[in-house]
C-alpha positions in Angstrom: -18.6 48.2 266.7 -19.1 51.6 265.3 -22.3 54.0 266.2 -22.6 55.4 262.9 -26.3 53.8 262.8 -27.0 54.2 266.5 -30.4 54.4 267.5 -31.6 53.5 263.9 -34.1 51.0 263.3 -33.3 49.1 259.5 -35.6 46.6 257.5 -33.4 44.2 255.6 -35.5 42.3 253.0 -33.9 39.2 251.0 -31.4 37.5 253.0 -31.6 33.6 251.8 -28.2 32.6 253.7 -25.1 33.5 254.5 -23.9 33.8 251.6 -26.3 36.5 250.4 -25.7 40.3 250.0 -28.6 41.4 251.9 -26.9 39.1 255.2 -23.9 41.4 254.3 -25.4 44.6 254.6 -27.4 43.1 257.4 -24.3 42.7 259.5 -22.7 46.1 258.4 -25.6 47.9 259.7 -25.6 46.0 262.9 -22.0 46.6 263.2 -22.7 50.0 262.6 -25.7 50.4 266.0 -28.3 49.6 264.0 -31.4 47.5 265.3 -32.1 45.1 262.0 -35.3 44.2 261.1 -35.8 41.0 258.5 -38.2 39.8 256.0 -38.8 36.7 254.2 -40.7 35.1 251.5 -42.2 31.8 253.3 -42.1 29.4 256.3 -39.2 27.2 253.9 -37.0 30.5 253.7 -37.9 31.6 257.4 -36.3 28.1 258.3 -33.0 29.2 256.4 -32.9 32.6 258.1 -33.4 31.6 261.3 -30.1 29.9 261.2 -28.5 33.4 261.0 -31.4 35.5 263.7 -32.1 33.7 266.6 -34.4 36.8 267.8 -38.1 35.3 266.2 -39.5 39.0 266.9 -37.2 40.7 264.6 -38.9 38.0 262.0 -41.7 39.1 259.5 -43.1 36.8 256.7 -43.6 39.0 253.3 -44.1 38.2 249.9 -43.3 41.3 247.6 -45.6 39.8 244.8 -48.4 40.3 247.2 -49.9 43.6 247.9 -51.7 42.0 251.3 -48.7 40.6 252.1 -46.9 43.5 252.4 -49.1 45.5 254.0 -49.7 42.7 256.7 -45.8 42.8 256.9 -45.3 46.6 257.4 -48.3 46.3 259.6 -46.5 43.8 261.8 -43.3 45.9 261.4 -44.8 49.0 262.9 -46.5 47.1 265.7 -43.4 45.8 267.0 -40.9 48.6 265.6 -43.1 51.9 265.4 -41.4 54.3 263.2 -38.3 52.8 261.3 -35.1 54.5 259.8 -34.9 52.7 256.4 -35.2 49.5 254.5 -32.5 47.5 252.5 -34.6 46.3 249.4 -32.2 43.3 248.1 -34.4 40.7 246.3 -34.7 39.7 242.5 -35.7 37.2 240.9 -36.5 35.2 237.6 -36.9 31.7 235.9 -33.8 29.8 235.5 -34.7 28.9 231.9 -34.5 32.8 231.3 -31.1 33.0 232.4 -29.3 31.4 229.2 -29.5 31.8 225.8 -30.9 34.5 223.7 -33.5 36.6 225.4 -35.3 37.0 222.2 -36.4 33.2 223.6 -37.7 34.7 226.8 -41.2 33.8 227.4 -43.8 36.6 228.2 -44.6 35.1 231.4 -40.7 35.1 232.7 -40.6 38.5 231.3 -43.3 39.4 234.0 -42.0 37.3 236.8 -38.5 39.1 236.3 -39.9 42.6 236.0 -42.3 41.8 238.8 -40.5 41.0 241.5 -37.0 42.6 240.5 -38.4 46.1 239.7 -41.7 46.4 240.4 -41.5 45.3 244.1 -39.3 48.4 245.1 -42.3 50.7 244.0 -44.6 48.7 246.1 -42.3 48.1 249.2 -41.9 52.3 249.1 -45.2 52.3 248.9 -46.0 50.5 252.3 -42.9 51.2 253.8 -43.7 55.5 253.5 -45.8 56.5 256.5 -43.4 53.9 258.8 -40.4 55.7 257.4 -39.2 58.8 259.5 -37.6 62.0 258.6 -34.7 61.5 257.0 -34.7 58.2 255.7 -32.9 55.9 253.3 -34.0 53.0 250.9 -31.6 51.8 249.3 -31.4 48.4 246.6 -29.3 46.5 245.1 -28.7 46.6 241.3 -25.8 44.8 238.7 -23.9 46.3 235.8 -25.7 44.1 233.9 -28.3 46.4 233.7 -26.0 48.6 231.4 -24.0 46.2 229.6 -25.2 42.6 227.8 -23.5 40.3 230.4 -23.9 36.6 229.2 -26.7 34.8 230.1 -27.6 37.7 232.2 -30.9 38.2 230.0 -34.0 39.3 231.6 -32.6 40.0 234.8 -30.2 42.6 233.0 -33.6 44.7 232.0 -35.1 43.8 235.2 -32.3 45.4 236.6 -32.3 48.8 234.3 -35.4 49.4 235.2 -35.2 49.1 238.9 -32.3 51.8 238.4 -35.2 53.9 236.6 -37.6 53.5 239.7 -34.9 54.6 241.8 -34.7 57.5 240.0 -38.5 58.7 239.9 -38.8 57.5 243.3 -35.6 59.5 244.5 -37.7 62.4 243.2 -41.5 61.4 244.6 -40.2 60.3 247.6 -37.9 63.7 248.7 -40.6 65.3 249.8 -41.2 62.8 253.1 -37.9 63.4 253.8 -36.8 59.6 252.1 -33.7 59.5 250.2 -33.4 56.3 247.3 -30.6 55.2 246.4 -28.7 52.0 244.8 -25.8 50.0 244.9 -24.3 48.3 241.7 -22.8 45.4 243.3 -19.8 43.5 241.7 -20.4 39.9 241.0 -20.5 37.6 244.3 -21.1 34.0 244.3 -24.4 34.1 246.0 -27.8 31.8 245.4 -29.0 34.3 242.8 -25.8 34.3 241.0 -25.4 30.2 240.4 -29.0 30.6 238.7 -27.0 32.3 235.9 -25.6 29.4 233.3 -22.0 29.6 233.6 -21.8 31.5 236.1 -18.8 30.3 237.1 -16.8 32.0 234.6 -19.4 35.3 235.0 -17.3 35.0 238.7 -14.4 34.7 237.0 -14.4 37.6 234.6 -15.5 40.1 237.1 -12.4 38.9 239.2 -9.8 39.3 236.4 -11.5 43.1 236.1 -11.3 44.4 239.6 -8.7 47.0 240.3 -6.4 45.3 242.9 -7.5 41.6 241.2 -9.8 40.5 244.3 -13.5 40.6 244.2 -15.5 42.2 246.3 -17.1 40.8 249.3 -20.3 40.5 251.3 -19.2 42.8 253.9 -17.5 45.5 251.5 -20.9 46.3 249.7 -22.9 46.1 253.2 -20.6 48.6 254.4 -21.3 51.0 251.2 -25.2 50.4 252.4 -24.1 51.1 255.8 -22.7 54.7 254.8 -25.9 55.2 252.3 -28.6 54.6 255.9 -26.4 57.0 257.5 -26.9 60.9 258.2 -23.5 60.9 256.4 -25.1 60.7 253.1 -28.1 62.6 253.1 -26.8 64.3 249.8 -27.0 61.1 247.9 -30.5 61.1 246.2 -31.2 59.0 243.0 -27.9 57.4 242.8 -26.3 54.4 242.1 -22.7 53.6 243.5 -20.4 51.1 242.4 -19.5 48.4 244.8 -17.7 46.5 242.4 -13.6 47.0 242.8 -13.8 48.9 239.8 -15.1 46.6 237.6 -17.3 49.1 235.4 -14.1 51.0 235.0 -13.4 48.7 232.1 
């Protein structure tokens, strides 16, 4: 265990299992001497993630398509917690029937949803999240090349994700002056519960694989480490950034 994060108090929102990249970067930090802090959506995803946190208290029920919800959950956050060192935004999400196809198909509705709760959320979770945060402090999502390049079946989650990397920007800039840093990772492609809502995402896997540098994909645990370095006092001169997690993948 390292003491990198040491004292530092961490909100990790969208772990869904194991599997996921927010449980990554959860672990990372913890590794690291952070105290980790957890969200989730509702009572059927609190039942997955208690498998993983035994600790109920480090537990708090938010829904970032709900404004009350979050403020009940940062509420609830600084009751228990008090002032807190950064938050780990990792959730996305849109239809399945979006994911395939052309996205001149998409509907109007799943263009919303996608936008909503892919992009939008950051905004609000800085939003709620500002007077808890201290000074310095670190937010830091989780983004995919997609958003830069028309990855198959990616669709609506690929402009979902450009414009999350545009809020990081302006909010990198609004957000300086509380002493907040924003930042994103560009994760390669890991086979996690968002990933197998792509249509063949199976060979998605596959071709980011054959493109890494050293022909191994990334894991879990590489890209929490990266967030790990990014909550630190090590990177206080990242601001408005995104770094690629990927093994090199956007190299090509």
């Amino acid at each position: 265990m390292g003491d990198l994060l040491t004292g530092k108090k961490i909100l990790v929102m969208g772990v869904a299992n194991k599997r996921s990249i927010a449980w990554g970067c959860a672990q990372a930090l913890e590794a690291n001497g952070a105290t980790v802090i957890y969200t989730y959506q509702n009572p059927r995803m609190k039942k997955s993630i208690s498998k993983l946190v035994s600790d109920d208290q480090k537990l708090i029920e938010c829904d970032v398509s709900s404004d009350q919800s979050l403020q009940q959950a940062f509420a609830i956050v600084q009751a228990r917690y008090g002032k807190i060192d950064g938050v780990v935004h990792a959730i996305a999400f849109a239809n399945k029937e979006e994911l395939a196809g052309d996205i001149m198909n998409t509907s109007r509705e799943g263009y919303a949803l996608a936008q909503n709760i892919s992009s939008y959320s950051l905004l609000a979770v800085a939003k709620y999240a500002q007077p808890l945060l201290n000074n310095p402090a670190s937010i830091v999502t989780l983004t995919y090349f997609g958003s830069e390049r028309a990855i198959p079946n990616y669709n609506v989650m690929g402009v979902a994700k450009a414009a999350l990397e545009a809020n990081v920007r302006y909010l990198a800039r609004d957000m300086a002056k509380f002493g907040v840093r924003v930042n994103a990772i560009s994760a390669g492609a890991v086979k996690t519960l968002a990933v197998t809502g792509v249509k063949d995402h199976g060979h998605l896997l596959k071709m980011s694989a054959e493109r890494t540098a050293d022909g191994k994909s990334v894991t879990i645990r590489e890209i929490g480490n990266a967030a790990a370095f990014l909550m630190s006092d090590l990177a206080t001169g990242l601001v408005g950034d995104i770094v690629y997690v990927d093994k090199g993948v956007h190299l090509i």
